[in-house]
Every structure is written in C-alpha cells, then in structure tokens.
DRENDO-1510 file (C-alpha; in Angstrom, 1 decimal, always signed):
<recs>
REC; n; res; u; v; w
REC; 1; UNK; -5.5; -21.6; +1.7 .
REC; 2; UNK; -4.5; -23.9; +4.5 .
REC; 3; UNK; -2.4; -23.0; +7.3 .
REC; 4; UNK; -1.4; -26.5; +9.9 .
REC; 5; UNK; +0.2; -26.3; +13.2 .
REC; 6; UNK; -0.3; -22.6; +14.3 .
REC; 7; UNK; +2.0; -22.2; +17.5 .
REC; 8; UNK; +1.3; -20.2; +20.2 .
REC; 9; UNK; +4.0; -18.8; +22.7 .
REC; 10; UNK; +3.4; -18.0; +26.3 .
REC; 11; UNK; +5.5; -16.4; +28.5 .
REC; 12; UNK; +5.0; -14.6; +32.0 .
REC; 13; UNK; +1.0; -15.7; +30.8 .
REC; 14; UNK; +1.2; -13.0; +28.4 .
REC; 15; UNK; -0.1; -14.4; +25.1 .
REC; 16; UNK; -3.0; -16.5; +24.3 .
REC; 17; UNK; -2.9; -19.6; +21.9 .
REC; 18; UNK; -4.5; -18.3; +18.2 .
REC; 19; UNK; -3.9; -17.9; +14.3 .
REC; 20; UNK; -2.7; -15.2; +12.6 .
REC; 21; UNK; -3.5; -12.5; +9.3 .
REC; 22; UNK; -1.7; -10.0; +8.0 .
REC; 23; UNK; -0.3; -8.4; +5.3 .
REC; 24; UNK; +3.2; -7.5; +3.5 .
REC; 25; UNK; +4.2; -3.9; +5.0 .
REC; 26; UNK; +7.9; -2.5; +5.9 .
REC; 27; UNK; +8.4; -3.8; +9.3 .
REC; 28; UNK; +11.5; -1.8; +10.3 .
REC; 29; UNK; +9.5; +1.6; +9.5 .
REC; 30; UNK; +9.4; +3.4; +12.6 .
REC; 31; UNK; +5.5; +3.8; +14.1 .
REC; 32; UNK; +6.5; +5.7; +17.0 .
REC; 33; UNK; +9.5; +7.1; +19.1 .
REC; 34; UNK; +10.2; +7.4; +22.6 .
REC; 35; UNK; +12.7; +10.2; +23.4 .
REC; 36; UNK; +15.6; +8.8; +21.1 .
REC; 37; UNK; +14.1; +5.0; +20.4 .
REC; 38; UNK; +12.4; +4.2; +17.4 .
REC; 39; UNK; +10.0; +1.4; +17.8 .
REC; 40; UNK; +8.8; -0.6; +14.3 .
REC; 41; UNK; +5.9; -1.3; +12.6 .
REC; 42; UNK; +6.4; -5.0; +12.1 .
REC; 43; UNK; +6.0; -5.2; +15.9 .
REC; 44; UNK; +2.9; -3.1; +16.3 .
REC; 45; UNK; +1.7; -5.0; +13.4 .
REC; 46; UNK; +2.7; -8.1; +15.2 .
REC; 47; UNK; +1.0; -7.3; +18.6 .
REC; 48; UNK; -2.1; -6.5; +16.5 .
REC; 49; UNK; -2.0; -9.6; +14.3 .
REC; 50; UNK; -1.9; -12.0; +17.4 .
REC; 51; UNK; -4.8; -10.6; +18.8 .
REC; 52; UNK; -6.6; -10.0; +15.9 .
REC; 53; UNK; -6.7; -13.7; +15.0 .
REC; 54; UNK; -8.5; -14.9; +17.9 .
REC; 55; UNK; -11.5; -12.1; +17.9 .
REC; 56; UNK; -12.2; -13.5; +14.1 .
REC; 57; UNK; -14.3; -16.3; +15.1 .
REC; 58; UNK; -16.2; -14.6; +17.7 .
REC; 59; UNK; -16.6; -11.4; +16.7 .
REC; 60; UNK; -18.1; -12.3; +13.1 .
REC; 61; UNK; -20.7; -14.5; +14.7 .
REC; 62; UNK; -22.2; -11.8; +16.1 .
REC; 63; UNK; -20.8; -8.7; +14.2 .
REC; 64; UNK; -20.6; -10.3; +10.7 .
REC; 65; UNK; -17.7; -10.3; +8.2 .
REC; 66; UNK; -15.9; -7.2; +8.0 .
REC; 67; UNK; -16.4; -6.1; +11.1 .
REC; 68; UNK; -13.8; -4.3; +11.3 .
REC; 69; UNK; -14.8; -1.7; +9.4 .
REC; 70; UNK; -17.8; -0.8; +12.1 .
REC; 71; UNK; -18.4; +1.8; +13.7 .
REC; 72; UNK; -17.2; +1.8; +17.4 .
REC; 73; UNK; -18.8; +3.8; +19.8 .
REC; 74; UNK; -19.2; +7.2; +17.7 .
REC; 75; UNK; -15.0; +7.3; +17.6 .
REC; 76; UNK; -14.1; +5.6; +14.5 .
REC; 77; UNK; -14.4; +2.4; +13.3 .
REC; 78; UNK; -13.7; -0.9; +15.1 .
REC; 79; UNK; -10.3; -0.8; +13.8 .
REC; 80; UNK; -9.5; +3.0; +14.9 .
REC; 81; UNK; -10.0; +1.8; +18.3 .
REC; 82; UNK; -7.8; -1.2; +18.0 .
REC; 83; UNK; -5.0; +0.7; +16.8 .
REC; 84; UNK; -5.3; +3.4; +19.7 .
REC; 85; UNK; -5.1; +0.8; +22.1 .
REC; 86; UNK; -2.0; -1.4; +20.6 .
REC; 87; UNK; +0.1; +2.1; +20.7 .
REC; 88; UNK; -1.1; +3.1; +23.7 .
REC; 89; UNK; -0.2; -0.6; +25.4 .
REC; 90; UNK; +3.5; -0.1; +23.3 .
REC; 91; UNK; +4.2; +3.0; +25.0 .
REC; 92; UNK; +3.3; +1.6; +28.4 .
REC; 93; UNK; +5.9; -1.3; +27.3 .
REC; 94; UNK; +8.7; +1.4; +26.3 .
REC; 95; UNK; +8.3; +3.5; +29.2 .
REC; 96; UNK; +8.8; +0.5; +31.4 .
REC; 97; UNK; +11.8; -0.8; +29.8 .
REC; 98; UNK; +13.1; +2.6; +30.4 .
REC; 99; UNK; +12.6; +2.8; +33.9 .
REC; 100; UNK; +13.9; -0.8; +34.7 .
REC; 101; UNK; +16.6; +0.3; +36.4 .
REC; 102; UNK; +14.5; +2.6; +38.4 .
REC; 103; UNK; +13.4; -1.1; +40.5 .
REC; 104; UNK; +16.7; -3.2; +39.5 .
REC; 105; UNK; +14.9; -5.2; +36.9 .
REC; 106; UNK; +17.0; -7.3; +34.6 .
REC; 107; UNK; +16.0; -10.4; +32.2 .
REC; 108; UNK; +18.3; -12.9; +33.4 .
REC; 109; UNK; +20.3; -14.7; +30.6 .
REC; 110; UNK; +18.5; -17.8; +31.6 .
REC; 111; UNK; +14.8; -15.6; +30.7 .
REC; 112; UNK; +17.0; -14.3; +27.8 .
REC; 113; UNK; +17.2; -18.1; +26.4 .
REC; 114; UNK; +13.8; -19.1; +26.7 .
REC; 115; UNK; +12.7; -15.8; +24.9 .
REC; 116; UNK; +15.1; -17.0; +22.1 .
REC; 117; UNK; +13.8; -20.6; +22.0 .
REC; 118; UNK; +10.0; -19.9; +22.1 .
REC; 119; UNK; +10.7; -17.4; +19.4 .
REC; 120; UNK; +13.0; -20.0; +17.5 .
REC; 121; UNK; +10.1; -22.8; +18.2 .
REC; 122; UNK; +6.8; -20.2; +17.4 .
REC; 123; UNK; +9.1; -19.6; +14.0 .
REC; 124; UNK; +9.4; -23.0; +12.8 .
REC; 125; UNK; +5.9; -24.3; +14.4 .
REC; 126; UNK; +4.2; -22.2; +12.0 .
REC; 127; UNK; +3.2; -22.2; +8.0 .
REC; 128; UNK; +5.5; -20.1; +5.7 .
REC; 129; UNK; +1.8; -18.7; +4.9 .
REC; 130; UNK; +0.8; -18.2; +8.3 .
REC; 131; UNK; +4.3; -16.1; +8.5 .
REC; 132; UNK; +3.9; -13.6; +5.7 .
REC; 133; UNK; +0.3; -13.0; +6.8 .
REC; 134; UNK; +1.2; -12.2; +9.8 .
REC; 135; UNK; +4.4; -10.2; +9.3 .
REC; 136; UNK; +6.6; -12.1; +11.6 .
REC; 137; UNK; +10.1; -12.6; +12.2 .
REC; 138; UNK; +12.1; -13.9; +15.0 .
REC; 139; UNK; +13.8; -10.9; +16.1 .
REC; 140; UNK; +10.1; -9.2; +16.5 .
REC; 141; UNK; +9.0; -12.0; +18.6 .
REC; 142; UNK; +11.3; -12.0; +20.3 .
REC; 143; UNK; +11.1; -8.8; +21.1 .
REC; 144; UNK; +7.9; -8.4; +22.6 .
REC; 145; UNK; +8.4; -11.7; +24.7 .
REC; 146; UNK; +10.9; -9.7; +26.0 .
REC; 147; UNK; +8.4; -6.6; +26.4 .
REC; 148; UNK; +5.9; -8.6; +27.8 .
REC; 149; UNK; +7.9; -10.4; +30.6 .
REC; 150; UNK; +9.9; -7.0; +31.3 .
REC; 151; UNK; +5.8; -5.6; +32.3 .
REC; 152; UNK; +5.0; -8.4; +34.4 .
REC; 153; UNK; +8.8; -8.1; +36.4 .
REC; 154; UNK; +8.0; -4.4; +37.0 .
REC; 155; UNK; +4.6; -4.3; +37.4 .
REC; 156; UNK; +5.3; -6.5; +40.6 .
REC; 157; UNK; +8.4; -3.9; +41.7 .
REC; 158; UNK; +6.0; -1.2; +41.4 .
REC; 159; UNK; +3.0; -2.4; +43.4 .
REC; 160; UNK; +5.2; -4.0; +46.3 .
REC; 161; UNK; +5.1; -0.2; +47.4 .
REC; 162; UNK; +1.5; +0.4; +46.7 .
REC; 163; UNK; -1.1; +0.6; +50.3 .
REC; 164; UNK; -3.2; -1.7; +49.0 .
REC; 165; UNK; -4.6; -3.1; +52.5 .
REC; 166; UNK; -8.3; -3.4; +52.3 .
REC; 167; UNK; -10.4; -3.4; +55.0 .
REC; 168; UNK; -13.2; -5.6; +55.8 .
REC; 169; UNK; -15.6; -2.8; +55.4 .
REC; 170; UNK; -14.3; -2.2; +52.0 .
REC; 171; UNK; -14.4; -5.8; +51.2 .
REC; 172; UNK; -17.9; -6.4; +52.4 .
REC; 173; UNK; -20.7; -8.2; +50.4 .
REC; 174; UNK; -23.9; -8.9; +51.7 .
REC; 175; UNK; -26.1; -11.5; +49.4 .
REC; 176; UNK; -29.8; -11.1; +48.9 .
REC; 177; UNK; -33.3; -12.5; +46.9 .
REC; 178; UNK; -34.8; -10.7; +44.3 .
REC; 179; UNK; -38.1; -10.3; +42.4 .
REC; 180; UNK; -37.9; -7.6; +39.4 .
REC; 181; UNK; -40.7; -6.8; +37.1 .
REC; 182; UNK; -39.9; -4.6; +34.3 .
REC; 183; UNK; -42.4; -2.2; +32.6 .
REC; 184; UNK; -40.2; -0.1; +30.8 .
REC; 185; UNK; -39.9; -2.5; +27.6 .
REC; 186; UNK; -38.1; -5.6; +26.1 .
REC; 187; UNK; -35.8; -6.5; +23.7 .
REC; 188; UNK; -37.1; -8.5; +20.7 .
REC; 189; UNK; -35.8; -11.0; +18.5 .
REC; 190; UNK; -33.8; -8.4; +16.1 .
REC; 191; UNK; -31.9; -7.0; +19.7 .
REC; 192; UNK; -34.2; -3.9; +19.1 .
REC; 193; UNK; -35.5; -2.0; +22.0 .
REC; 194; UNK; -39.5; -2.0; +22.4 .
REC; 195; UNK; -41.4; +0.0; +25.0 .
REC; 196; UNK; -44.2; -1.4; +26.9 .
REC; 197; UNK; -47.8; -0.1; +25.5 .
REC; 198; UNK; -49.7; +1.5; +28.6 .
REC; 199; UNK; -52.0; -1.6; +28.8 .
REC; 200; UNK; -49.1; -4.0; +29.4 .
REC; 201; UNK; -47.6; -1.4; +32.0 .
REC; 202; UNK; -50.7; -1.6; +33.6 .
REC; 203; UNK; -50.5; -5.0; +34.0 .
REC; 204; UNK; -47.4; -5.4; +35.5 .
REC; 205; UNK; -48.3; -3.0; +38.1 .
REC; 206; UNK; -51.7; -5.2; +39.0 .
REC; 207; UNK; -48.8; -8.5; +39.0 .
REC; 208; UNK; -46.5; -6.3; +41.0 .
REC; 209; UNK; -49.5; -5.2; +43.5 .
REC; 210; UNK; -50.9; -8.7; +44.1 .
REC; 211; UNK; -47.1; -9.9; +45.4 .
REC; 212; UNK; -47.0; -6.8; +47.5 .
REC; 213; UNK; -50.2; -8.0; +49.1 .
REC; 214; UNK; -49.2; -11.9; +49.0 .
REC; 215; UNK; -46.5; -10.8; +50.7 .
REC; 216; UNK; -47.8; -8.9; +53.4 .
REC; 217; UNK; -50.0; -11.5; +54.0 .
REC; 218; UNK; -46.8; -13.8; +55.3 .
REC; 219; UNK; -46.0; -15.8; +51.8 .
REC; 220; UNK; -42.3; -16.2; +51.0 .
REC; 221; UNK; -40.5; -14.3; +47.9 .
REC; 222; UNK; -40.2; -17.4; +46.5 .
REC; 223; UNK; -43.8; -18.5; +47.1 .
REC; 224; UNK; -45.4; -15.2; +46.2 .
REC; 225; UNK; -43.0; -15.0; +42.9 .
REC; 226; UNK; -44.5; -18.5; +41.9 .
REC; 227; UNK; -47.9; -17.9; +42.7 .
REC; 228; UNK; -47.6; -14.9; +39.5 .
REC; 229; UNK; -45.5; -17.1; +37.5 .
REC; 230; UNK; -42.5; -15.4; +38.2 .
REC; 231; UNK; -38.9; -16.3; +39.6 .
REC; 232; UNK; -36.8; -15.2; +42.1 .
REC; 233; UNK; -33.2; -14.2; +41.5 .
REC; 234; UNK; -29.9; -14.3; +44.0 .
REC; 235; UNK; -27.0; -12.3; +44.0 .
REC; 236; UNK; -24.4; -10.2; +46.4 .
REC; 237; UNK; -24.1; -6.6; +46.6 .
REC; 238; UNK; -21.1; -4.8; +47.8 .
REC; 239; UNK; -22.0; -2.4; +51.1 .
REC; 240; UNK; -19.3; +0.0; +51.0 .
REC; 241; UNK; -19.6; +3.4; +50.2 .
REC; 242; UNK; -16.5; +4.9; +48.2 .
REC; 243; UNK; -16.6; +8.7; +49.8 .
REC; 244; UNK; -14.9; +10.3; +46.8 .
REC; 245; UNK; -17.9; +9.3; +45.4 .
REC; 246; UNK; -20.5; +9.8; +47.3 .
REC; 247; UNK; -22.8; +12.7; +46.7 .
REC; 248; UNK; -25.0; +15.2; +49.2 .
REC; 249; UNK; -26.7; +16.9; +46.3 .
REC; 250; UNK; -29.8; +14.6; +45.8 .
REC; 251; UNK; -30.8; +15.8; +42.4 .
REC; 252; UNK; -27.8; +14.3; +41.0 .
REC; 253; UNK; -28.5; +11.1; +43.1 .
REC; 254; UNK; -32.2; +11.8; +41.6 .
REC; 255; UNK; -30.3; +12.3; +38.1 .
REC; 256; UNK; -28.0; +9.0; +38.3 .
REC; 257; UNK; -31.9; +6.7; +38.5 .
REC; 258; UNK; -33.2; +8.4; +35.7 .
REC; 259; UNK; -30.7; +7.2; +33.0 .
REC; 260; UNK; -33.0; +5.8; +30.2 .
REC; 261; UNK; -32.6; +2.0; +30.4 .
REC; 262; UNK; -30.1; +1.8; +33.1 .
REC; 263; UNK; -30.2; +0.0; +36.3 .
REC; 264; UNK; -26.5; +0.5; +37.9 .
REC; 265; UNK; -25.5; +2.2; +40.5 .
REC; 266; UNK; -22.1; +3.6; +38.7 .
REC; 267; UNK; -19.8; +6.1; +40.8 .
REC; 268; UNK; -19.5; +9.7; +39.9 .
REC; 269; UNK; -15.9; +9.1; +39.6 .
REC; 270; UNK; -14.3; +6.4; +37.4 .
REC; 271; UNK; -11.1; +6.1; +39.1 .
REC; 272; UNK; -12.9; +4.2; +42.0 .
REC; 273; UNK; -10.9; +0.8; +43.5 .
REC; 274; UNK; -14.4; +0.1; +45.4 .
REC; 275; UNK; -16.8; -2.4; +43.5 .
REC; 276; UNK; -19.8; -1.2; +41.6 .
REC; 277; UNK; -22.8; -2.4; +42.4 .
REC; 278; UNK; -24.5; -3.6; +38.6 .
REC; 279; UNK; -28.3; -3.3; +40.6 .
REC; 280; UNK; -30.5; -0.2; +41.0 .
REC; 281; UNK; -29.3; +2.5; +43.5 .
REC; 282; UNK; -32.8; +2.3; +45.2 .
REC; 283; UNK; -32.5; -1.3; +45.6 .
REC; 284; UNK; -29.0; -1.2; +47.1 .
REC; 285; UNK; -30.8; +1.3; +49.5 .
REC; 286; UNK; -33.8; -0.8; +50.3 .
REC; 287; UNK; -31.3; -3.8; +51.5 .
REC; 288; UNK; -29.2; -1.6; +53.4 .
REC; 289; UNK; -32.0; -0.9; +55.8 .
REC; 290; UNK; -33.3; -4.1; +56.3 .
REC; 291; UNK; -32.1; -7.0; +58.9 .
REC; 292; UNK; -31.2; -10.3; +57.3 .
REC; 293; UNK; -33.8; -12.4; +56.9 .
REC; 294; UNK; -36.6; -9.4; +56.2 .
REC; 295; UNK; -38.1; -8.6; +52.9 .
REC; 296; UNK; -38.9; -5.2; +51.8 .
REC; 297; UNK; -41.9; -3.2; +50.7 .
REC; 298; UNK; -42.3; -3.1; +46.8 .
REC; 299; UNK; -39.9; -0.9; +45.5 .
REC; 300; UNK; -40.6; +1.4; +42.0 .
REC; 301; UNK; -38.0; +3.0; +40.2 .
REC; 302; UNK; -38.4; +4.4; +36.5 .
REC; 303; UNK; -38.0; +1.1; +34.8 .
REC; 304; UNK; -38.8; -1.5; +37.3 .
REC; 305; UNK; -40.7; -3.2; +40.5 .
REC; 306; UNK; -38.8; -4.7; +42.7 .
REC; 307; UNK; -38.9; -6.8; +46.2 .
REC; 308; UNK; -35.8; -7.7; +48.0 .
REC; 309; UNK; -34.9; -10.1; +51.1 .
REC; 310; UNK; -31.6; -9.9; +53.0 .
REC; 311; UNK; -30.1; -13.2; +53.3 .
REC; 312; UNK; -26.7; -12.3; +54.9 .
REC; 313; UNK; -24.8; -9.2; +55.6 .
REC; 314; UNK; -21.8; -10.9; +55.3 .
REC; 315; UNK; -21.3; -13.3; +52.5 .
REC; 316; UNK; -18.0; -14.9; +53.4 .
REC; 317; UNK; -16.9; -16.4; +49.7 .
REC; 318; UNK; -18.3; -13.2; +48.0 .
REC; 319; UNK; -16.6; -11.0; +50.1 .
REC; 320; UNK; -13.2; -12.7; +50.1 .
REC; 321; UNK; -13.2; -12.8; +46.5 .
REC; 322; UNK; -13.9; -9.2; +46.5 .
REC; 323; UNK; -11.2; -8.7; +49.1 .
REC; 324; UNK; -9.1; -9.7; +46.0 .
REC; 325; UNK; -10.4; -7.6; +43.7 .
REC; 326; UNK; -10.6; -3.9; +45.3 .
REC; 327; UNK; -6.8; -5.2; +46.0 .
REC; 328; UNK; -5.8; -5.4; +42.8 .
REC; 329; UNK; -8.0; -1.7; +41.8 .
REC; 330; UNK; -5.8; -0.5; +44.7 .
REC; 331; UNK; -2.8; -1.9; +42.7 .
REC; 332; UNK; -3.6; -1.0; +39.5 .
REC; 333; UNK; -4.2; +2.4; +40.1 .
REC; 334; UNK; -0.8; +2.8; +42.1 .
REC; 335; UNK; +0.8; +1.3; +38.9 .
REC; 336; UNK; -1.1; +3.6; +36.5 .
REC; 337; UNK; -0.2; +6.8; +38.4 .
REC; 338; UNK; +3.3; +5.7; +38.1 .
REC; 339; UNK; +3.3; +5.2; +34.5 .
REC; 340; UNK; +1.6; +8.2; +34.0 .
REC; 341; UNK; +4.1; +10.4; +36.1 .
REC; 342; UNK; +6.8; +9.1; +33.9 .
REC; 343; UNK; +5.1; +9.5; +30.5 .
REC; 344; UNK; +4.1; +12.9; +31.6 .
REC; 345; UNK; +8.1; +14.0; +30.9 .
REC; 346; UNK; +8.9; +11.4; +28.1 .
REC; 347; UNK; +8.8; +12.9; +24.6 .
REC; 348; UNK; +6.3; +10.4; +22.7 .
REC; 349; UNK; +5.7; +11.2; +19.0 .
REC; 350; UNK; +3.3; +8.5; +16.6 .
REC; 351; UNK; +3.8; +8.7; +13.2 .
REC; 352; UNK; -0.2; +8.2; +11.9 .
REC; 353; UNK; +0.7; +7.4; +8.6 .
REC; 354; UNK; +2.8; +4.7; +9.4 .
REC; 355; UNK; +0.2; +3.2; +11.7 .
REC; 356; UNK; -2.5; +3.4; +9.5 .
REC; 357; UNK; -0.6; +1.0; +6.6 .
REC; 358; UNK; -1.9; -1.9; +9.6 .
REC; 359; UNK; -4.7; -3.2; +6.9 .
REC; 360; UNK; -6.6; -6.4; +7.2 .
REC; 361; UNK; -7.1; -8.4; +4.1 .
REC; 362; UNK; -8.0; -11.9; +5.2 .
REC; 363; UNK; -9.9; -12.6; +7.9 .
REC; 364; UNK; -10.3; -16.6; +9.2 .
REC; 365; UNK; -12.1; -19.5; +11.2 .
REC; 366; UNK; -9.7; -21.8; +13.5 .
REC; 367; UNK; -10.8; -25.0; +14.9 .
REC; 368; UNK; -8.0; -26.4; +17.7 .
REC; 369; UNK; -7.7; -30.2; +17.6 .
REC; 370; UNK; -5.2; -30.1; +20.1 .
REC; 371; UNK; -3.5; -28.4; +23.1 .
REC; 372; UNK; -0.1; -29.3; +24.5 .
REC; 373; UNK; +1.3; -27.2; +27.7 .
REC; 374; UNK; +4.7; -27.3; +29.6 .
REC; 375; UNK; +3.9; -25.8; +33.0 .
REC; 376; UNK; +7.6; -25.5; +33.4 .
REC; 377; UNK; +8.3; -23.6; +30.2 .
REC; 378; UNK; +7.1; -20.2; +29.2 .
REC; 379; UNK; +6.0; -21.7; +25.9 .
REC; 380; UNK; +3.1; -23.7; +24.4 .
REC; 381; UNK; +1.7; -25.1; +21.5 .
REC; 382; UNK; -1.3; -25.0; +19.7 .
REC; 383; UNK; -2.3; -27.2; +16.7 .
REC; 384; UNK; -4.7; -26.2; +14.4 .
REC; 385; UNK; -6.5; -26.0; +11.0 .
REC; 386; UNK; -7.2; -22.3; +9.4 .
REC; 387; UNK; -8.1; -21.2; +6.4 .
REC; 388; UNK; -7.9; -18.0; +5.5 .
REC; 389; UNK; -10.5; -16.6; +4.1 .
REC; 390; UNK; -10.4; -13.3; +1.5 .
REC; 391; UNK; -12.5; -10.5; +2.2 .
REC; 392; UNK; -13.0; -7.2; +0.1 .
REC; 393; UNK; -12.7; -4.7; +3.0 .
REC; 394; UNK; -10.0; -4.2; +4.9 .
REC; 395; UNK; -9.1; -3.4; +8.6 .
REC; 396; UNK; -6.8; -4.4; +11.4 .
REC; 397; UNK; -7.6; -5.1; +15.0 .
REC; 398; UNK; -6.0; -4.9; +18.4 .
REC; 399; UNK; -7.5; -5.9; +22.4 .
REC; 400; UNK; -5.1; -5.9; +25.6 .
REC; 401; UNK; -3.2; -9.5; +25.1 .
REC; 402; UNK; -1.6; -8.8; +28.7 .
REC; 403; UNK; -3.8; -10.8; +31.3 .
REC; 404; UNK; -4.2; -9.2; +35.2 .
REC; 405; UNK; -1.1; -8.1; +36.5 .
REC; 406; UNK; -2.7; -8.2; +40.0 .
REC; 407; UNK; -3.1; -11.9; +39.5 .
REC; 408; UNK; +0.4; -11.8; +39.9 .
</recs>
C-alpha cells in the first residue's frame, strides 16, 4: 500500500525527516516506571517506529530483508539491541524531566504551543495508514517533543558547570604522509577475510625493501611509492597522551599490537575525552620522534610495512576542529556522570513483556521528492512516496534520534 506526504517534525534538531511501520499494540500499557511515573508503550513504540523507518532503506541494502532478526554482536538479535537502547534513552529522558527543577528549566507556554502545532501538523500531514502503522497519536507526539526539547534545555544547564577547557596540548594534531603495505591478507569480493600465502608475503617484503632502499638513496615518499606502483596516503594524528591511559607495563603495550587484524591505537580505558588515534601505535611512535619534514626508516608491525613523513606538528584546521571535539567528550562525560548519579537512587523497573510486544511486520523503501524547512519553526516537512512492503518475520528497531548535544 501507498502511504503520500509523510511529515517529519523537528524540534530543538531532535528528529530526522522519515516514514514510518508499526503495528496495532495497547499504547497506554505501561513499559516502564520511574519511582511513581508510568511511562507507555505507545511512546517507546513511537520513538522506535521513527527511527526504525529511516534504517530500512539502508540497512537492507547491505543486511537484506529481515534484518532485524540478525544476530548483533553475540547479544541478541538486531532488534534486542534496539529495544535496549530506546529504554535506556527513555529513562535518560524521565530522569531529566525529574530533575528540571534542579537547573530552573521550564517549557515556556510559547515552546508549549509549537509542541502542540507540530504535533497537530505531523498528525494531519500523514496517511491514516501511515498512522496505524506506526501507532501514533497526538498526545504521544507530543509528548516526546516535549521530552526531546526538555534534554537539549538541560543538557546545556548541566554542562555550563562542566571544566571543559582544553589545552592546546590536548587539542594538538600533527599531519603526516604515509606508505602502508599490508601482508597480513585482504578482503575478497564476498567481505571474507583471506590470509596472504607465504609467497605473496614474501613479495611484499622485497616491494617494501626496495622503497626502504629508494628511499635512502634521497627519492621522495611520493616518488619511491610510485616507482613500486604504490600511493601515498595523508592524514593527522592526535599527539596527546591521555595519562589515565597510558601504560608502563610494555607487554600490555606489546599485547595492544598484536590484536589480530587491528591497526588502532585504542586506550586502555574507554571513558577517555582525548582522541583516538585510528593508525598503528608503532606508527604514531615513529612520527613522534621525527622533525617535520623527515621521513622514517621502514617500520614492521604484525600486519603491515609502513614509512611515514612529518609534514607539520601542528596542523591548525585539524587541531581546531579537534579542540571542538575533546570539548564536547569533556562535556559529555560531565553530563553522563550526572545522569548516572541521579539514576543511581531512582527506583527504575521495565516490564520485558510489555516491551517485547514492539514487533515489526512491514518493513519499506521511501524515496523524498521534496524538502520544505522553516529555520524559524521547530517543525518541517517531508513529502514522500512509501510503500510498505509485507514481510514474514518480524522485529522492531531503535538508534539514538537525539543528535550532539555538545553541538549545542
């Protein structure tokens, strides 16, 4: 079936313009309580719906139809996941509404009114089919418009306290030229994962020998990486050091290169604000000892050969955006710590049963013929043509639909 003139609503940039599925459930069931608030299923559903409708297209071009159903990671199915995540993001919503008065937040009755209109508007905009899919109804719109504006006023309250001043040294990225050869193996044309033979090692290790030597002999990266019929790569690296997660011992250091098929150099602890550097530990050590402008010896790790060239300790663009970056880490984690503090004395209860009655029985393509935005409004709309298309499994899905508060 057809389904014309899917609106969208926007508010506080909060939701993203999409299509909707769903299916007939009791929406004032309670999914979950917070101390003495009940908190439905229709808007879970909702929040899982919206999202839900634009993953469809992408996800099944790579993931096929029912992907849903997949597993995810060893911890369920694709849809197991989802559904963690949308009650997880609903009790971060609760326990900020609670706490509003903790930072005098208040929804003016001029917000108030716009919430009611874009709910009003996102009501009528739609197909009655679109509707029942998804489950919707004014009153649960507008509810988490209202939700999702009440986040973004207090996430800004909370951080205005947060000491999230970073430093230049912290913000530093230094940009460099790379050649890497990889003997470790390939991916092939069915994304499966095929080692090297020892006679094709073997030959990268005579290519990687013959640009150490051109090299040497005064040749630039470039020049040398051409005369094998290889390529040189660019990129920035950040120079910081995060001391909570640095390490003395060197067999763990030793440990962290010998992760099979991995390249990063990932911090021991994932609560880090610092950047992560996505290229080889080794690497990252090899361009911290050079001065710009010098190119280093060839350097072998597990996987890979690799020659490097410091262009710039300082890349000014690179390092300003990542000045903006370890700000909002700094930010976020001030934030989370909050909301964990308070959750840590709410009394939070999920009723599984409930949750799991989130089914998917459609799943569908949309194609947008056109966009229409009021910069002054906290709505938009969305027109486009989606057919819904029946599937014999079932499943639900759910992603973050909140974008980055530190943008804020």
């Amino acid at each position: 079936m057809k389904a014309k003139k899917i609106a969208a609503l926007l508010l506080a940039a909060s939701l993203a313009a999409t299509t909707f599925t769903g299916c007939a459930i009791n929406k004032n069931a309670t999914v979950a309580t917070l101390n003495d608030e009940d908190i439905s299923l229709g808007l879970v559903n909702f929040m899982i719906r919206y999202v839900q409708a634009s993953s469809d297209d992408m996800y099944i071009q790579y993931m096929g139809e029912g992907y849903w159903n997949q597993s995810y990671g060893g911890n369920g199915t694709v849809l197991d996941t989802w559904k963690d995540n949308a009650i997880e993001q609903v009790h971060e919503l609760y326990t900020l509404k609670d706490h509003m008065s903790d930072y005098n937040v208040e929804i003016s009755d001029d917000e108030q009114k716009k919430i009611d209109d874009a709910a009003k508007q996102f009501m009528d905009d739609n197909s009655d089919e679109a509707i029942d899919e998804m489950g919707a109804t004014e009153d649960i719109v507008k509810e988490y418009l209202k939700l999702r504006l009440i986040k973004s006023k207090m996430y800004a309250a909370i951080v205005a306290n947060a000491d999230s001043t970073v430093t230049d040294e912290e913000a530093n990225m230094a940009a460099y030229t790379m050649i890497q050869i990889d003997y470790a193996g390939h991916y092939d044309s069915s994304y499966q994962y095929q080692a090297y033979s020892d006679e094709e090692k073997a030959q990268f290790k005579q290519q990687a020998d013959l640009l150490a030597q051109t090299i040497s002999n005064g040749a630039s990266m470039e020049d040398a990486a051409q005369a094998v019929g290889l390529t040189t790569t660019t990129g920035t690296y950040a120079t910081y050091v995060d001391p909570s997660t640095a390490s003395d011992d060197s067999e763990d250091s030793t440990e962290s290169t010998e992760s099979e098929n991995t390249e990063s150099s990932s911090p021991k602890k994932e609560d880090s604000v610092y950047t992560t550097n996505s290229i080889d530990s080794a690497v990252v050590d090899a361009l911290n000892s050079l001065e710009e402008g010098q190119t280093s010896d060839m350097i072998t790790t597990d996987s890979s050969y690799y020659f490097v060239r410091l262009d710039s300790k300082t890349d000014s663009d690179a390092t300003e955006s990542n000045r903006k970056t370890v700000k909002g880490n700094k930010d976020d984690k001030y934030y989370n710590g909050i909301i964990s503090d308070w959750q840590d004395d709410e009394k939070w209860q999920v009723k599984e049963k409930q949750l799991n009655k989130i089914d998917i029985h459609n799943y569908f393509t949309t194609k947008t013929e056109s966009t229409e935005t009021e910069s002054s409004q906290t709505e938009s709309t969305v027109s486009d043509d989606t057919e819904f298309v029946p599937v014999t499994e079932t499943t639900e899905a759910v992603q973050a639909t909140e974008t980055t508060e530190s943008e804020q």
